[in-house]
LUMNUGU-584574 format. One line per 2 residues: their letters; for each residue x, y, z of N, C-alpha, C. Coordinates in steps of 0.001 Angstrom, whole numbers, padded with zeros to 6 digits, m for minus. Layout:
! LUMNUGU-584574
a	X,Y,Z,X,Y,Z,X,Y,Z; ...
//
This chain:
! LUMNUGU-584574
xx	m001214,m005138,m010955,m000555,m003886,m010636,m000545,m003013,m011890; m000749,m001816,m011667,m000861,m000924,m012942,000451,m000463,m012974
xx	000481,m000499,m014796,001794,000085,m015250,002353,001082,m014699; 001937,002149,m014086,002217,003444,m013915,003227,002961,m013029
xx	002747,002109,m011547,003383,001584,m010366,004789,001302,m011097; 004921,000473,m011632,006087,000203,m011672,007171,000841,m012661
xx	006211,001778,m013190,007502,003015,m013685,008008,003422,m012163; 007033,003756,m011638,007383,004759,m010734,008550,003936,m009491
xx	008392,002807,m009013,009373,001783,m008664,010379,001777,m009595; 010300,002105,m010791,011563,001896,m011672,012827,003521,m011062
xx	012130,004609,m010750,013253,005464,m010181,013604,005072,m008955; 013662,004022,m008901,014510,003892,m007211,015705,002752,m007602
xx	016481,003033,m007001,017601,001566,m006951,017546,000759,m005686; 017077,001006,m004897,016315,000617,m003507,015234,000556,m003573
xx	014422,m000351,m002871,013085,m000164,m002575,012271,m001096,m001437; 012286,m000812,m000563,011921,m001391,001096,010106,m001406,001116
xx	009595,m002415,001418,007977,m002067,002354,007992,m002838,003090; 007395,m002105,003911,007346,m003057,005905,005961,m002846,006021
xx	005260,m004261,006392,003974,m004251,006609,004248,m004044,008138; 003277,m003056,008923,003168,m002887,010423,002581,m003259,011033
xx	000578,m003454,009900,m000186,m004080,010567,m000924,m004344,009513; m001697,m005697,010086,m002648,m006244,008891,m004067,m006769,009585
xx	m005162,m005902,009078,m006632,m006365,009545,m007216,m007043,008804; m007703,m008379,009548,m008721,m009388,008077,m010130,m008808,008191
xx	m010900,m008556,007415,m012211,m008155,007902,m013145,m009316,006449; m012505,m009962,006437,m013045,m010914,005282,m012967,m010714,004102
xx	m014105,m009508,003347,m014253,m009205,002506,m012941,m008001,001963; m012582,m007225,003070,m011949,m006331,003072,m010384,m006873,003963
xx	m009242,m006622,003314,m008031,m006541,004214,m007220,m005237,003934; m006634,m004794,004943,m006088,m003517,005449,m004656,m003556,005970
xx	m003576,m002961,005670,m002739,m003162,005275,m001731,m001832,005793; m001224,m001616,006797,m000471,m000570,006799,001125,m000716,006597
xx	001731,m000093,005556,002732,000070,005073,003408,001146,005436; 004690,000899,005739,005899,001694,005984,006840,001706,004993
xx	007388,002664,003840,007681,002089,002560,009424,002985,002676; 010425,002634,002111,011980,002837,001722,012543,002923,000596
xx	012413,003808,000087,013407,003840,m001450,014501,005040,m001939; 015500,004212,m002455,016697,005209,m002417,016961,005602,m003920
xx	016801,006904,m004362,017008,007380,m005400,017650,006372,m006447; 017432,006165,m007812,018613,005176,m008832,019300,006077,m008956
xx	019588,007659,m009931,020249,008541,m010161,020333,009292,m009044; 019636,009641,m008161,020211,011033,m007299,020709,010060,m005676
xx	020454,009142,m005492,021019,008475,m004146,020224,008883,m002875; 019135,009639,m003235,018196,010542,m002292,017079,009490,m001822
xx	017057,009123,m000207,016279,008178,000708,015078,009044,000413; 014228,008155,000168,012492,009026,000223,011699,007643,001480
xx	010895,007865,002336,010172,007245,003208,008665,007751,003673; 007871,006964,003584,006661,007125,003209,005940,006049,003897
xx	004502,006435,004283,003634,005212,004414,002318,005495,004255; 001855,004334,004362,000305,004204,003632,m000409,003018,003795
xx	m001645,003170,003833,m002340,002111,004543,m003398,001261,002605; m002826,m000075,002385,m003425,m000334,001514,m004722,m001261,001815
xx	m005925,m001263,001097,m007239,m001953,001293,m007045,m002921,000132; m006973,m004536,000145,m007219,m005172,m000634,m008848,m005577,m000774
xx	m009301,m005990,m001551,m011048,m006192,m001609,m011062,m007342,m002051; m011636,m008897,m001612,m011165,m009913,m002165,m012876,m010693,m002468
xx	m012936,m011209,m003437,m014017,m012401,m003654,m013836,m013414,m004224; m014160,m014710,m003435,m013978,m015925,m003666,m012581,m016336,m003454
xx	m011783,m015438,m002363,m010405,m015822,m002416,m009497,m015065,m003427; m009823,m014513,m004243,m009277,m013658,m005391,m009529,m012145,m004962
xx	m008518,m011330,m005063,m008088,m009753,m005014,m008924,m009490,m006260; m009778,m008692,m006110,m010769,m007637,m007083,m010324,m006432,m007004
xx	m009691,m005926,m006078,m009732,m004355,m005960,m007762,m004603,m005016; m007465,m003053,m005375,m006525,m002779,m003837,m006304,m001611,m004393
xx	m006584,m000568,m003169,m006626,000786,m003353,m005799,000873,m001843; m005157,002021,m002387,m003916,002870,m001213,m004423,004261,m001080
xx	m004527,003811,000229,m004212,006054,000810,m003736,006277,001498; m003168,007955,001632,m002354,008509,002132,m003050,008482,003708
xx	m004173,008109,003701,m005258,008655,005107,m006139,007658,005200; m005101,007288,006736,m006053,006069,007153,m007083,006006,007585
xx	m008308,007028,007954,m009023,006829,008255,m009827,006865,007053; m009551,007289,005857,m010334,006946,004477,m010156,005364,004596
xx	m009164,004832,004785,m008747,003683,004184,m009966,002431,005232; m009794,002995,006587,m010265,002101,007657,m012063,001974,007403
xx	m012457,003328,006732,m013766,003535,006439,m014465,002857,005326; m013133,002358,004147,m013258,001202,002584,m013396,000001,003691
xx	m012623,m000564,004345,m012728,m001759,004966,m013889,m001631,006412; m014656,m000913,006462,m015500,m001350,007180,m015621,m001463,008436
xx	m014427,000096,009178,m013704,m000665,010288,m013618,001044,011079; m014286,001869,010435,m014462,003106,011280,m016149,003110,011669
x	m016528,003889,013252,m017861,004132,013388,m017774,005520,013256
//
């Protein structure tokens, strides 16, 4: 996980993710997230979701990229015509 991530997890005093759905496509897994976090200083609910692509070889995560747009995301995993 890159540093940045978890600054950015660091402004919340809450922080919720709900997986909704998960596609194996082998090489590629797909990941749609429903995400919850409540301000640390301002108490302000933010809710969000996003569909993450893990990329795996040999059993090991090489890659995981998130977007705002799942049909970018469905098109990394191999799974739009």
């Amino acid at each position: 996980m890159r540093e940045n991530w978890r600054e950015t997890l660091a402004a919340f005093g809450e922080v919720d993710f709900q997986v909704e759905e998960v596609i194996d496509r082998g090489e590629h897994v797909l990941a749609a997230v429903r995400e919850h976090e409540v301000g640390r200083a301002s108490g302000v609910p933010v809710e969000a979701t996003h569909t993450a692509v893990w990329t795996l070889a040999e059993g090991e995560v090489t890659r995981m990229q998130i977007f705002s747009d799942r049909l970018a995301a469905l098109e990394v995993a191999g799974l739009r015509e």
